[in-house]
KEMARDO-921110 format. One line per 8 residues: number of its first residue (from 1); their letters; for each residue x, y, z of C-alpha. Coordinates in nm, 3 decimals, always signed. Last residue first. Example, Ala and Ser with C-alpha at 12.3 -4.5 7.8 and 13.67 -1.06 7.14 Angstrom:
2	SA	+1.367:-0.106:+0.714  +1.230:-0.450:+0.780
# end
This chain:
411	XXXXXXXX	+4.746:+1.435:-4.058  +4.666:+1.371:-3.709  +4.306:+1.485:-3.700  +4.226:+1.775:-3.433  +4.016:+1.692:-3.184  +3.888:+2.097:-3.083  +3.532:+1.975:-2.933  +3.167:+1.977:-3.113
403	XXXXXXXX	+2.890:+1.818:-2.837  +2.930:+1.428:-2.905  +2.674:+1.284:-3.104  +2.420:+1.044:-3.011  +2.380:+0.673:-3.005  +2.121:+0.506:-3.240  +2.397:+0.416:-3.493  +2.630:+0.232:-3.284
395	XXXXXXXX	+2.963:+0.454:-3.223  +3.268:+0.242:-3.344  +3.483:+0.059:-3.118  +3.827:+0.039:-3.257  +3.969:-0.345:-3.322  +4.302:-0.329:-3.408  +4.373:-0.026:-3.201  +4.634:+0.230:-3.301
387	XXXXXXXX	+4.597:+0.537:-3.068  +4.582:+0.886:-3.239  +4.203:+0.913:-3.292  +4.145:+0.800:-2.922  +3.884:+0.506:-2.949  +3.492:+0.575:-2.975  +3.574:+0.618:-3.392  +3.255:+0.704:-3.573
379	XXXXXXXX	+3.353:+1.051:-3.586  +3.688:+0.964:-3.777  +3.479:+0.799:-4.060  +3.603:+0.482:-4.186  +3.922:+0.342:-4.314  +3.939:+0.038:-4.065  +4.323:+0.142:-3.951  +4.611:-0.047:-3.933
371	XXXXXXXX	+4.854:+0.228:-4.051  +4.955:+0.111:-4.401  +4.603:-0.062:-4.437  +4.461:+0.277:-4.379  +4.722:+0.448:-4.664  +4.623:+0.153:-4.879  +4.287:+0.226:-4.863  +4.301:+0.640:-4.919
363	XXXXXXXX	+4.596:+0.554:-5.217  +4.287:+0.335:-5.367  +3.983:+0.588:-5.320  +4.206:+0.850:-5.463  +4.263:+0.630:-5.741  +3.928:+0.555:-5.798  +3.842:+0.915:-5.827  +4.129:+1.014:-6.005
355	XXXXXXXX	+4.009:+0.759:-6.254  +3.652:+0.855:-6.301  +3.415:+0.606:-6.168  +3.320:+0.834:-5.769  +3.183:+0.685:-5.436  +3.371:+0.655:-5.147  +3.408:+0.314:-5.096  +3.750:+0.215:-5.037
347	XXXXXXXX	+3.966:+0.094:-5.287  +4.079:-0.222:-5.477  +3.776:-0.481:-5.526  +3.920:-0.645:-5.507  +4.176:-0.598:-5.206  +4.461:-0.888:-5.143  +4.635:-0.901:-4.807  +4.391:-1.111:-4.626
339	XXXXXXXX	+4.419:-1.402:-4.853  +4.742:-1.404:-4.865  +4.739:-1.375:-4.520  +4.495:-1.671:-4.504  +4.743:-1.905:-4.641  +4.764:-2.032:-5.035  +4.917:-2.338:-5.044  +5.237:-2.330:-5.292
331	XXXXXXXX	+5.318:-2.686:-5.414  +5.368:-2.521:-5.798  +5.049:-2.633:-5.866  +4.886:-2.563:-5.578  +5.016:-2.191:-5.685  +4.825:-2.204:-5.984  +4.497:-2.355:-5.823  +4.537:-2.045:-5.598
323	XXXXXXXX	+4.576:-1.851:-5.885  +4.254:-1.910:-6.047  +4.094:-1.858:-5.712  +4.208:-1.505:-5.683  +4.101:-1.450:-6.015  +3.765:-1.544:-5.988  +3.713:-1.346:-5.679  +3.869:-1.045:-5.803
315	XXXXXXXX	+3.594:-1.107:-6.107  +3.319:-1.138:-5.887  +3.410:-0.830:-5.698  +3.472:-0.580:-6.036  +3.764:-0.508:-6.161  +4.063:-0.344:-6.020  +4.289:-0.526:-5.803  +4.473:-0.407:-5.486
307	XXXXXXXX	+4.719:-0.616:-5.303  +4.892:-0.475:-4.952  +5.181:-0.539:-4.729  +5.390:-0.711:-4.918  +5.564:-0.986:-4.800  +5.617:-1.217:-5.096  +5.453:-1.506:-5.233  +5.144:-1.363:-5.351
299	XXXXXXXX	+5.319:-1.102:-5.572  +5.443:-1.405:-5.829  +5.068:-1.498:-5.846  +4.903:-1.178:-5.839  +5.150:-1.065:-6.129  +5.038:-1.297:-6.334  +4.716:-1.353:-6.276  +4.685:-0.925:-6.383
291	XXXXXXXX	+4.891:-1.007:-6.689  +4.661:-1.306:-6.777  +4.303:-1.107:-6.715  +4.418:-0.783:-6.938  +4.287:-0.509:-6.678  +4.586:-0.357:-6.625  +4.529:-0.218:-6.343  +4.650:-0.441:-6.053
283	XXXXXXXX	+4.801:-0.210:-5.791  +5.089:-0.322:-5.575  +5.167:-0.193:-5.213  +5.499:-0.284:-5.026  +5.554:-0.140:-4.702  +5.563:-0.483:-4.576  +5.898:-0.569:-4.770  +5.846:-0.618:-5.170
275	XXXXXXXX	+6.099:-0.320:-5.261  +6.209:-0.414:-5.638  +6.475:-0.591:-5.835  +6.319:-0.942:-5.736  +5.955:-0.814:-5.884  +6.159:-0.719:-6.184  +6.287:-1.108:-6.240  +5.980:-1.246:-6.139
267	XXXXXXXX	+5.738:-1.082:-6.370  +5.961:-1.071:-6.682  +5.737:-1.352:-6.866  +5.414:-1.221:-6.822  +5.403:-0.913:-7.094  +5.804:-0.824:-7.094  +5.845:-0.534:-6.828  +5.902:-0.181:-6.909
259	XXXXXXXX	+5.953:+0.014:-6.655  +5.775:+0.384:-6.545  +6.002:+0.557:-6.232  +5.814:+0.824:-6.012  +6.065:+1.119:-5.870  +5.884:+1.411:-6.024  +5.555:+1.355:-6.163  +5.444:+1.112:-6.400
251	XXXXXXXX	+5.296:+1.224:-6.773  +5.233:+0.883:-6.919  +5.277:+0.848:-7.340  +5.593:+0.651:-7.277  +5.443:+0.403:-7.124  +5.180:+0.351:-7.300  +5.415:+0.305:-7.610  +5.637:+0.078:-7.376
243	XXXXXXXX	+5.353:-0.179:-7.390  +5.428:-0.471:-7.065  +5.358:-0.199:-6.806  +5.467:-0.100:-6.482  +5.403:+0.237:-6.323  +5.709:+0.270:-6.020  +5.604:+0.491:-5.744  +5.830:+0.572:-5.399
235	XXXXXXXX	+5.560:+0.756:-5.158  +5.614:+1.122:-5.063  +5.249:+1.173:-5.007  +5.224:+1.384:-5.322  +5.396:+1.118:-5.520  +5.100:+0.901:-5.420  +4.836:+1.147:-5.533  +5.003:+1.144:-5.900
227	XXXXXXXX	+5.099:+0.847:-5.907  +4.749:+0.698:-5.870  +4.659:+1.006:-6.126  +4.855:+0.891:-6.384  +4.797:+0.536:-6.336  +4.402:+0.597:-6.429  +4.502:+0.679:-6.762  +4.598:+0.343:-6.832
219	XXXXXXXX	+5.015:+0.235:-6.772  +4.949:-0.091:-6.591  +5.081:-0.247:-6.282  +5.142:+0.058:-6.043  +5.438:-0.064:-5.774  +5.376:+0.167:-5.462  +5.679:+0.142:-5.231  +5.538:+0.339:-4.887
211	XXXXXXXX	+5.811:+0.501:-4.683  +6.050:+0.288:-4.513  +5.960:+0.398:-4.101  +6.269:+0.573:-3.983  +6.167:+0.568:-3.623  +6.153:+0.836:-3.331  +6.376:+0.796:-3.027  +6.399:+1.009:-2.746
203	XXXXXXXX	+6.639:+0.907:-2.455  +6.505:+1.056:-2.114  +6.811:+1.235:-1.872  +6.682:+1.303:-1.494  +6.960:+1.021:-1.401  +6.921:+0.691:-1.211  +6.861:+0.468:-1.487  +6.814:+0.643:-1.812
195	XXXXXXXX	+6.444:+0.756:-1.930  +6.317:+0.583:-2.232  +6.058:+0.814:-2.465  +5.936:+0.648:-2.762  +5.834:+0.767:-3.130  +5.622:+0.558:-3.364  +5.674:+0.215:-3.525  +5.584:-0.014:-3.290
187	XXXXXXXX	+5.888:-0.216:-3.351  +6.107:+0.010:-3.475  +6.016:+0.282:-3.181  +6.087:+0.043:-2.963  +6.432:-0.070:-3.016  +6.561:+0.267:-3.061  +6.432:+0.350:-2.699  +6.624:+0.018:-2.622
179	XXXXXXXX	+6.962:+0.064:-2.782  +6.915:+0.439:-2.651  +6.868:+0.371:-2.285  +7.148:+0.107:-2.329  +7.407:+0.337:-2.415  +7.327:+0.613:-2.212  +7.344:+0.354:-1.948  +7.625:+0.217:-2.051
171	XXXXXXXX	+7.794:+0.598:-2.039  +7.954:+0.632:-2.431  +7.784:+0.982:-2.411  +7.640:+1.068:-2.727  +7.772:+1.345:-2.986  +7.650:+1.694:-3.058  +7.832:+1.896:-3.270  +7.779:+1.669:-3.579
163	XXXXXXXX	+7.493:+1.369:-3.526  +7.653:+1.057:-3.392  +7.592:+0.792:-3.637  +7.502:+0.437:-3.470  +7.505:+0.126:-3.704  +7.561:+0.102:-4.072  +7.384:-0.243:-4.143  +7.350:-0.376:-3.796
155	XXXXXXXX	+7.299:-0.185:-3.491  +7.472:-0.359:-3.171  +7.241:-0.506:-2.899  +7.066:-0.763:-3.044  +6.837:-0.560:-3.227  +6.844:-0.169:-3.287  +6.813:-0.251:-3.669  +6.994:-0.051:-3.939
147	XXXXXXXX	+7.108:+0.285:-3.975  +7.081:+0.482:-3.604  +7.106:+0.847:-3.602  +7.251:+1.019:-3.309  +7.262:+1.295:-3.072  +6.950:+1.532:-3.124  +6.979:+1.748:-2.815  +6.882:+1.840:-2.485
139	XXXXXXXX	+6.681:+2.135:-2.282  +6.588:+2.212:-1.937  +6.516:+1.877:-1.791  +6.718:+1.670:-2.019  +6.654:+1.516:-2.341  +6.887:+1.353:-2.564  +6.725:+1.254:-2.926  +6.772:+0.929:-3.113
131	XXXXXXXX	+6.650:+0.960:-3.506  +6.590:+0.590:-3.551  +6.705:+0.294:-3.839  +6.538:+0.064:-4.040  +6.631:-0.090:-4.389  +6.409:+0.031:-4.589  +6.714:+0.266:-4.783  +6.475:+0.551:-4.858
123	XXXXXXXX	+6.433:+0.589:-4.459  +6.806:+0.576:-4.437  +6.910:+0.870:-4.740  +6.572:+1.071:-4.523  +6.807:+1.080:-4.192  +7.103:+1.151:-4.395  +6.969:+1.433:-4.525  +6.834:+1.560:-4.222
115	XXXXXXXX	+7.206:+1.502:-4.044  +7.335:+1.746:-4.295  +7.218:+2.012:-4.114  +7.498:+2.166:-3.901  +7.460:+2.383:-3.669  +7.089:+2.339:-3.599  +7.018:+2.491:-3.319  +6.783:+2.364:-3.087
107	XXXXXXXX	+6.425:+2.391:-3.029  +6.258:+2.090:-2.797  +5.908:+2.069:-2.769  +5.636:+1.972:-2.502  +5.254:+2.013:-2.645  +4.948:+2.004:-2.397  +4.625:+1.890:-2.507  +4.253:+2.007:-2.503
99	XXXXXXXX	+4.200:+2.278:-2.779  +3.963:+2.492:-2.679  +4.115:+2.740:-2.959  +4.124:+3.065:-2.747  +4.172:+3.421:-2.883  +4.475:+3.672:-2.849  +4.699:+3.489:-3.048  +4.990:+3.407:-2.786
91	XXXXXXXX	+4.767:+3.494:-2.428  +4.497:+3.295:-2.553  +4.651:+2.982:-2.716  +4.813:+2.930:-2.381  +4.504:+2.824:-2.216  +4.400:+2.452:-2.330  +4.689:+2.440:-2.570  +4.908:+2.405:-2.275
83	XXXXXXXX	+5.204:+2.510:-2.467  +5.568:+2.343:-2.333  +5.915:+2.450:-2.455  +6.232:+2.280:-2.362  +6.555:+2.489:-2.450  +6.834:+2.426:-2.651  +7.196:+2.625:-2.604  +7.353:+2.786:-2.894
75	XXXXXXXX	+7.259:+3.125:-2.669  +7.258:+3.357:-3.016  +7.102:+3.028:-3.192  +6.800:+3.012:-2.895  +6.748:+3.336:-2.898  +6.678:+3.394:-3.222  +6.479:+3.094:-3.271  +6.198:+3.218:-2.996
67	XXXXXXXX	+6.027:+3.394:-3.271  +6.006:+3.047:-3.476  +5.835:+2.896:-3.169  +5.577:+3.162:-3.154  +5.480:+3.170:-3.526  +5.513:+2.778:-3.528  +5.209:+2.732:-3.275  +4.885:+2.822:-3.367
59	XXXXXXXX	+4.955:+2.611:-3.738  +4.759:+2.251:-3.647  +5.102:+2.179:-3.458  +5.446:+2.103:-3.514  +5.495:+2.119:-3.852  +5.807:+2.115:-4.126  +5.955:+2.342:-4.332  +6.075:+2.777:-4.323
51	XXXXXXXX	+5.938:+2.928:-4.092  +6.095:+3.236:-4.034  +6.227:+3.432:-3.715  +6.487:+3.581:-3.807  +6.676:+3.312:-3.624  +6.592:+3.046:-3.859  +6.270:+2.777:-3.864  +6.240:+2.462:-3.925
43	XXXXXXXX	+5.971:+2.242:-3.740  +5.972:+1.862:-3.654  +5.695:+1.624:-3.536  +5.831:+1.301:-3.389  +5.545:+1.280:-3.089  +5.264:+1.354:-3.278  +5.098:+1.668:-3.459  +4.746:+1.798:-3.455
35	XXXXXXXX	+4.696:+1.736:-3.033  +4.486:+1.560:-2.783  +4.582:+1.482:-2.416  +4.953:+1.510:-2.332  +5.189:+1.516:-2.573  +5.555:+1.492:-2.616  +5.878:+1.499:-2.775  +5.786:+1.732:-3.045
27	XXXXXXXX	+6.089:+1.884:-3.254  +6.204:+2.224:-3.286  +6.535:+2.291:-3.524  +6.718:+2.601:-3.508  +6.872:+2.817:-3.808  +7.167:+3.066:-3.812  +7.138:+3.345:-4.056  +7.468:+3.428:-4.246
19	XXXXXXXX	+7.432:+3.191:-4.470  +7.091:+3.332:-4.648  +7.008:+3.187:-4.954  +7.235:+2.909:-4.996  +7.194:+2.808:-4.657  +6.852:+2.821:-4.662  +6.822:+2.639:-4.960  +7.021:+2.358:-4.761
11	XXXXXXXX	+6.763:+2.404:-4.463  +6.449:+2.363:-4.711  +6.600:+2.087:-4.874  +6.682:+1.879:-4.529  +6.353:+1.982:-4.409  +6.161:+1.874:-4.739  +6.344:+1.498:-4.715  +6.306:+1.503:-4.348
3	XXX	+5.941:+1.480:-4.355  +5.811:+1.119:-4.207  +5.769:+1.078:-3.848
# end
C-alpha cells in the first residue's frame, strides 16, 4: 500500500512535537470477508492515544486501536489484534455497522521511524522493493525492507535492509519465506502472507508499487487542474510544454515539476530523462496536431502504461494512424499494445466540458487502467470489489438489485 510518505512526516512531526511520547505502528495483515482497507493498511498513532496518519479501516476502528497504543509502547512488545466487524462494532461504539468482514492487525512500537522514510525514498526510486513483516501467533514485527527485486534469490539494487531494533533471523527458512513472500507481492502487486516451513511464524510482505509518473503535455488551463487532482493522489507530475510563457503562468501544487521542451525537436531527449516504466501515464493536451504526433510517436515505443489524447474520436483516430505510417517509416510496426495503450478520446465518460471536469474524468481512467479495472459502476460489479479480475461479470440490466449491505469501497 501506498502512504508512507504522510506517515513518515506525521511521525517526524511527532517527534518534534512531542518526544517524550512513544508512538506504535498498526498495520493490516489480514482480512477475511469484506473490509474498507486491505492487507498493507497502516495506522499511526502514539501512546496518548492519538491518531496521528494513516488508515486501517472505514474510521470504526482507529479510536480503539490508538487507545491500545499505550500499552503496547509501556510493554515494547506487539500484539495481534482481530475485530470481527460483524459483532465487535457493537460492544466498541455502542451501535452495529453490519459490516461483514473480520480485520487482523498488528500494533507495534515504533522505536525508531526512519524506516517510513526509507520505505517511501524506494517507492519514489521505481525500482521495486517490499516492506517484509514477521508475524507470529501473538504478535511480530516489521523486520526488513527490501530495495530492488526479490528475483533470483538475492535482491538487486540495494538489497535487504533490516529495519532498526528489529532485525531478521538469518534461519534459511526465514530467509527463503521472505525471498518468496517478497517475490509475490512484486509480482501481483499487493500484500502476501508466506508461512515458514515447520514453524507457527508467517512472513508478511507488502510491495513498494512506483507510484504513478504522470507526464502532462501542454501547459492550457486544463493542466492545472490534471495536476492538481493527481498531486492529490500522491502521483509524480511533470506539465510539459514547448512555450515557457505558459509555463510560467501555471499555478502547480507542491511537488509537480513544469519543463520546457523545444516544440518537436527535444521529444526524445526529455522522454529519456523521465520515468516511462508501466506506471507511466502521458496526457496529450496540447492540441497543436504536430506536437501531439510528436510525442505519440516517440511515447509509442516505450512501456508506458497508459496514452491519453484530447480531441475528439475521429481526430485520435487520425492521429494514431498518421503515426503508424511514421513509425513504418522508421521500420517500427505498430503492435496491438500500442494500440491498446492509447485512449482518445482520453477519459472516461462521465459527463462534464470544463477542464476540471475532463481532467477528473482523465486521472479517474488512468487510475482504472493503473489497477486493471473496467472503470464502471461498483454496483454493476458481480465479482468481489477487492479482487482483480480481467474480465468482471457485470449485472445484466433486467436483473435486480441486491438488498443494501455494509461493502465498503477500497479507497
Amino acid at each position: 500500500m501506498t502512504g508512507f510518505s504522510d506517515l513518515a512526516r506525521a511521525a517526524a512531526d511527532a517527534r518534534q512535537t512531542r518526544p517524550d511520547v512513544p508512538l506504535a505502528l498498526a498495520t493490516l495483515v489480514d482480512v477475511d470477508g469484506s473490509s474498507y482497507r486491505q492487507p498493507g493498511a497502516r495506522l499511526l498513532v502514539d501512546a496518548e492515544g492519538r491518531v496521528l496518519a494513516g488508515a486501517v479501516s472505514g474510521g470504526c476502528l482507529e479510536g480503539d486501536v490508538a487507545a491500545r497504543a499505550a500499552a503496547v509502547c509501556a510493554s515494547g512488545q506487539a500484539v495481534r489484534l482481530h475485530y470481527d466487524l460483524r459483532a465487535d462494532l457493537e460492544t466498541i461504539w455502542g451501535f452495529g455497522a453490519a459490516c461483514d468482514g473480520v480485520a487482523h492487525l498488528l500494533l507495534e512500537p515504533l522505536t525508531d521511524w526512519r524506516w517510513l522514510a526509507q520505505a517511501e525514498a524506494i517507492r519514489q526510486r521505481r525500482a521495486g522493493g517490499a516492506v517484509v513483516t514477521v508475524l507470529t501467533p501473538g504478535g511480530g514485527r516489521t523486520a526488513a525492507l527490501l530495495d530492488g527485486d526479490a528475483g533470483g534469490g538475492e535482491a538487486r539494487d540495494g538489497g535487504w535492509r533490516p529495519v532498526p531494533g528489529a532485525e531478521a533471523s538469518a534461519d534459511d527458512a526465514m530467509r527463503g519465506a521472505m525471498h518468496a513472500a517478497a517475490a509475490l507481492a512484486r509480482r501481483t502487486g499487493a500484500a502476501h502472507a508466506v508461512p515458514v516451513p515447520d514453524s507457527d511464524v508467517t512472513i508478511f510482505a507488502d510491495p513498494l508499487i512506483a507510484p504513478v509518473a504522470l507526464h502532462v503535455v501542454g501547459a492550457s488551463r486544463g493542466a492545472e487542474a490534471f495536476a492538481t487532482i493527481a498531486g492529490t493522489m500522491g502521483w509524480q507530475v511533470t506539465v510539459i510544454d514547448h512555450r515557457p510563457s505558459l509555463l510560467d503562468a501555471l499555478v502547480l501544487p507542491e511537488g509537480a515539476r513544469a519543463i520546457p521542451v523545444r516544440h518537436t525537436e527535444g521529444v526524445t531527449a526529455l522522454l529519456d530523462a523521465l520515468p516511462t516504466d508501466a506506471r507511466t501515464a502521458v496526457a496529450l493536451l496540447t492540441h497543436t496536431y504536430d506536437v501531439d504526433a510528436a510525442w505519440l510517436q516517440a511515447v509509442l515505443t516505450r512501456p508506458v502504461g497508459y496514452i491519453g489524447v484530447l480531441g475528439s474520436r475521429q481526430r485520435g483516430a487520425k492521429l494514431l494512424a498518421d503515426v503508424e505510417r511514421r513509425l513504418a517509416t522508421d521500420g517500427v510496426t505498430m503492435t496491438p499494445r500500442m494500440r491498446q495503450v492509447v485512449h482518445a478520446p482520453i477519459g472516461l465518460d462521465v459527463g462534464g466540458e470544463d477542464p476540471a471536469a475532463i481532467a477528473m474524468a482523465a486521472i479517474g481512467e488512468i487510475s482504472a487502467v493503473m489497477h486493471g479495472r473496467p472503470g464502471g459502476f461498483l454496483r454493476e460489479r458481480q465479482s468481489p470489489i477487492h479482487t482483480r479480475t480481467d474480465t468482471p461479470r457485470l449485472r445484466d440490466s433486467a436483473e435486480p438489485m441486491a438488498p443494501d449491505r455494509c461493502d465498503l469501497p477500497l479507497d
